[in-house]
C-alpha positions in Angstrom: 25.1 13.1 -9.3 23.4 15.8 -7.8 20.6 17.4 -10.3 21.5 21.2 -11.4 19.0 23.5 -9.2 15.7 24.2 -11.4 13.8 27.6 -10.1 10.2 27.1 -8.0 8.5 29.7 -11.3 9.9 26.7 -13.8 9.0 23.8 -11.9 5.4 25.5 -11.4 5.4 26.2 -15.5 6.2 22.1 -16.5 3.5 21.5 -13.4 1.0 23.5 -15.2 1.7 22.3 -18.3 1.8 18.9 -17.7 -2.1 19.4 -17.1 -2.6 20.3 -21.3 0.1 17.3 -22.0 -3.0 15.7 -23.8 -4.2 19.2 -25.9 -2.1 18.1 -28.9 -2.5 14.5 -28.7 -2.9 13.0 -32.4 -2.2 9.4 -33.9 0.9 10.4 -35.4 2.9 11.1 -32.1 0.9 10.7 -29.3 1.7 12.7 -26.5 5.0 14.0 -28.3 4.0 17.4 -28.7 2.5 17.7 -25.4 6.0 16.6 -23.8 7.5 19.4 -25.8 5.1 21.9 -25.0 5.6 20.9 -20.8 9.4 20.8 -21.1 9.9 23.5 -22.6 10.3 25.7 -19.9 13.0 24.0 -18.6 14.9 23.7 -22.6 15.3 27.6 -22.2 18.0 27.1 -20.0 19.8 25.2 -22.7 22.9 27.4 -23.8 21.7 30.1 -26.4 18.2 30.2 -24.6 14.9 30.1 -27.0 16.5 31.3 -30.0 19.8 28.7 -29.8 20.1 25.9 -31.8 20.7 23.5 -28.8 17.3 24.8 -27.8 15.6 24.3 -31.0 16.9 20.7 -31.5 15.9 19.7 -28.3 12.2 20.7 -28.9 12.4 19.1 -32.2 13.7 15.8 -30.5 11.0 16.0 -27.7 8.3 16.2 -30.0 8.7 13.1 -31.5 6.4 10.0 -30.5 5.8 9.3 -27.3 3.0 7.5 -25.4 2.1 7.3 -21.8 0.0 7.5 -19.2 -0.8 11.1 -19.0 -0.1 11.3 -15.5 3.3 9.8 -15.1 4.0 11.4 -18.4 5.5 13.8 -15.7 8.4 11.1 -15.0 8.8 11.3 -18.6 9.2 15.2 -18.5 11.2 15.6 -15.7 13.9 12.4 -16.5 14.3 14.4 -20.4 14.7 17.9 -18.8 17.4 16.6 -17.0 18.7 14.5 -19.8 18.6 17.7 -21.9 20.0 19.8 -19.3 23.0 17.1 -18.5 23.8 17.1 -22.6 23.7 13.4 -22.7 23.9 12.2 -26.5 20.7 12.8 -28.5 20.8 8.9 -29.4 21.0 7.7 -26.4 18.0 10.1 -25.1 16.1 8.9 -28.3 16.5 5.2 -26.9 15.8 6.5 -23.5 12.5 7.8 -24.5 11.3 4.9 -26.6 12.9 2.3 -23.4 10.3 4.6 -21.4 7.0 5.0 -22.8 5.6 0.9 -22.8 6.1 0.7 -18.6 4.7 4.8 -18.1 1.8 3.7 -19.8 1.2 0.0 -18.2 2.0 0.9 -14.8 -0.2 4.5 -15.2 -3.0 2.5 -16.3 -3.2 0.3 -13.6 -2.8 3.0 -10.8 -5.5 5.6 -12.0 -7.8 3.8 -14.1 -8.1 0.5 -12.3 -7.1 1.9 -8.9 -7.9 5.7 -8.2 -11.0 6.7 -9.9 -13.1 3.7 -9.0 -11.5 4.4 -5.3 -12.9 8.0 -5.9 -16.3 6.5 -7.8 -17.1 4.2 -5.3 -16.3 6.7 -2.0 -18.5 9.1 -3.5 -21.3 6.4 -3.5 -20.7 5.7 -0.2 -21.0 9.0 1.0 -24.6 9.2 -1.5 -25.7 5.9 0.7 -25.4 7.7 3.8 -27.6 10.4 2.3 -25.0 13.5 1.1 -26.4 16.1 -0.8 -26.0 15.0 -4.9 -23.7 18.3 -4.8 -21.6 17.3 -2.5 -21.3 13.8 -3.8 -20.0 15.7 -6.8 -17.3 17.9 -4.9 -16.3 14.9 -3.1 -15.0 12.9 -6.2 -13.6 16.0 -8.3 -12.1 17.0 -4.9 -10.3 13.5 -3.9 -9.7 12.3 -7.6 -8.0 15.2 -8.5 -6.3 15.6 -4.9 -4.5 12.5 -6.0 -4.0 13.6 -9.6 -2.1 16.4 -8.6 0.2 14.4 -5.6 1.0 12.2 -8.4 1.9 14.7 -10.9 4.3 16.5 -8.3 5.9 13.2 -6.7 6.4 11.9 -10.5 7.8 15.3 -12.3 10.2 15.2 -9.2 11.2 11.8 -9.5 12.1 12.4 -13.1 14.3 15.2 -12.4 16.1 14.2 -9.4 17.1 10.6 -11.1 17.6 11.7 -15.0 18.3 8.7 -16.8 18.3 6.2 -14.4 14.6 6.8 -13.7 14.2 3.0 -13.5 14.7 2.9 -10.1 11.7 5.5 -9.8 9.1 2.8 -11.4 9.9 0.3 -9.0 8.7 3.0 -5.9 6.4 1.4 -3.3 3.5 4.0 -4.7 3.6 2.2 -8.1 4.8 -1.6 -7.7 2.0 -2.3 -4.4 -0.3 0.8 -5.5 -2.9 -0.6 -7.6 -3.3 -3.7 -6.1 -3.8 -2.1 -2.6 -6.2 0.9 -4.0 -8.1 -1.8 -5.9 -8.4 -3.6 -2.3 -10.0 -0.7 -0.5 -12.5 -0.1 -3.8 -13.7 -3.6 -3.4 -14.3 -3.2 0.1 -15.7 0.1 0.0 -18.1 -0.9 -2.5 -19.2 -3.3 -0.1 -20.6 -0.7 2.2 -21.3 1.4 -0.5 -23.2 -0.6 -2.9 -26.4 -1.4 -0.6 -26.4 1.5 1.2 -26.5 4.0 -2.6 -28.9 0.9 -3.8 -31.0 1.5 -0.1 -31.3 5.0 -0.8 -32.4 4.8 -4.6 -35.2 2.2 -3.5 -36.5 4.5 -0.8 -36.3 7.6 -3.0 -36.9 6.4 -6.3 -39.5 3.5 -6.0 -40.9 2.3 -3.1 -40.2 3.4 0.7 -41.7 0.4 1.9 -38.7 -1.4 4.4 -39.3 -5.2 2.7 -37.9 -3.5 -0.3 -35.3 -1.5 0.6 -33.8 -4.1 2.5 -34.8 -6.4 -0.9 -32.7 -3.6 -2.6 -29.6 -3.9 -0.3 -29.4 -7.6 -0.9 -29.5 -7.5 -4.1 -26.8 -4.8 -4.6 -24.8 -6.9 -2.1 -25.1 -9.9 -4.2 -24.4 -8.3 -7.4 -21.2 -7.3 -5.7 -20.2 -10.1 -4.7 -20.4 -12.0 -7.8 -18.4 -9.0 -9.7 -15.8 -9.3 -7.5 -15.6 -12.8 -7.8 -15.5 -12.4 -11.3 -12.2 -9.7 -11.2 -9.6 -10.5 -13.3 -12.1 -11.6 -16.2 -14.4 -8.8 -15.9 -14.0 -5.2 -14.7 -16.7 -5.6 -11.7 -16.2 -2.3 -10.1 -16.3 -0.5 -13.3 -19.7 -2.7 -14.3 -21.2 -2.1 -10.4 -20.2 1.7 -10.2 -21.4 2.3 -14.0 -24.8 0.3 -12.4 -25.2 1.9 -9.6 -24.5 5.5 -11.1 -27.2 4.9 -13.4 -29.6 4.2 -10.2 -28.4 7.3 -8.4 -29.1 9.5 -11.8 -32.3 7.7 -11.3 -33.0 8.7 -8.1 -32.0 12.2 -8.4 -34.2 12.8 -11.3 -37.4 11.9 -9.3 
């Protein structure tokens, strides 16, 4: 079924407020309130507007509990607004929302914390190894991380909508069933390059210019790599080597 046309100034309002989805978070429902708060704009279209009852239910319903990655919380958002909008039973949106929250979470983890930001972390070491300023290291990861924050929040807040209820077939999209796994890939061979060249740098800068131990450095790094990565799936070795190696670069730019 073709989803009833939502205006570009409401999409843009759930887009914006899907960036505060976490301002409310508390241990009693989660993210509930923040769904509300983003999906609201959309509920006003609900017959009665603001001050209607279907409105005010609706709100009421969405706060509940809910917890997911804050992210794809925007599949969440966009599937309800429809659900809402389509006046499907408030029972079977209540099991809809519970049915959704365990595999938003799992999958969100996976992507952006295991995947993106080390991808992000470990470019922007790389591009400290090759000697960028510490500034533009900076710009470079709030730039790129949050380039890919945003995509996701747009593709997922569409994907919602467009599919409603059967959102299922959204979590099984190329982008999050091979995502992780291949953005993890490209970290651990980025921090390949990037590991002895940031560790180069800091040994120049910080300690001792002299070649034997820059290239001592390098080797080390390298190794250390190596053995984390080895070690993946029992420890987190890109979050251990980029935590080490951001220490060294704080290091370095402090002398």
């Amino acid at each position: 079924m073709t989803p009833p046309r939502l205006s570009r100034a409401t999409r843009f309002a759930i887009l914006l407020r899907l960036f505060a989805v976490q301002g409310s978070w508390n241990y009693e429902t989660m993210l509930g309130n923040g769904i509300a708060f983003a999906i609201a704009p959309a509920l006003r279209r609900l017959p009665g507007g603001r001050k209607g009852a279907a409105y005010k239910a609706a709100i009421a319903r969405e706060s509940g509990w809910f917890n997911a990655h804050p992210y794809l919380a925007a599949i969440a958002v966009g599937a309800l607004a429809r659900a809402e909008l389509d006046g499907e039973p408030p029972e079977r949106i209540e099991r809809f929302r519970s049915a959704l929250a365990g595999p938003l979470g799992s999958v969100g983890d996976q992507l952006v914390w295991a995947g993106w930001l080390p991808f992000c972390s470990v470019l922007a070491l790389l591009a400290f190894g090759l000697g960028a300023s510490p500034l533009a290291v900076v710009l470079l990861f709030l730039i790129t991380y949050n380039a890919g924050h945003i995509a996701l929040c747009i593709w997922a807040l569409e994907a919602g909508w467009r599919d409603g209820l059967r959102v299922a077939g959204a979590l099984g999209a190329p982008l999050l069933r091979r995502g992780p796994q291949r953005i993890a890939g490209a970290a651990l061979v980025l921090g390949a390059f990037a590991l002895p060249l940031a560790a180069a740098r800091v040994a120049r800068t910080a300690f001792c210019p002299n070649a034997w131990w820059i290239a001592g450095f390098s080797a080390l790094a390298l190794l250390v790599w190596a053995l984390l990565v080895r070690a993946r799936g029992r420890l987190a070795g890109w979050s251990l080597a980029s935590a080490a190696l951001a220490a060294l670069t704080i290091a370095a730019v402090a002398r």
